[in-house]
Phi, psi and omega in degrees: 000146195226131177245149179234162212287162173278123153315135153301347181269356188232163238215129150258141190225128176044017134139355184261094182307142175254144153285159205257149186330297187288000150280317156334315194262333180289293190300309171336315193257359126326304150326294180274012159300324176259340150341272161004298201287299167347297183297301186329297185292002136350273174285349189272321186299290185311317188296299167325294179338302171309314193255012166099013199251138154286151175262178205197122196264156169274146178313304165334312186282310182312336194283326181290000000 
């Protein structure tokens, strides 16, 4: 029988994989970095908005 290897991050429990917590809490605090980041640009957008300006993301930032 030839088994091929398991990623280290998942856990099989009754025949169904599980992630392992701390892949959970990684995508979790990802999610809200970019949520964080969104609102910033947003709020950079509304304010520009305001004073008649486009906003225009900077490359640097978008990339982060």
């Amino acid at each position: 029988m030839i088994t091929r290897p398991r990623p280290a991050h998942l856990i099989t429990a009754d025949g169904m994989p599980l992630v392992r917590p701390y892949v959970v809490e990684w995508e979790r605090e990802r999610d809200e970095r970019d949520r964080r980041r969104l609102q910033r640009e947003r709020r950079r957008a509304a304010v520009l908005a305001t004073l008649g300006q486009d906003y225009v993301p900077v490359p640097w930032e978008a990339a982060a």
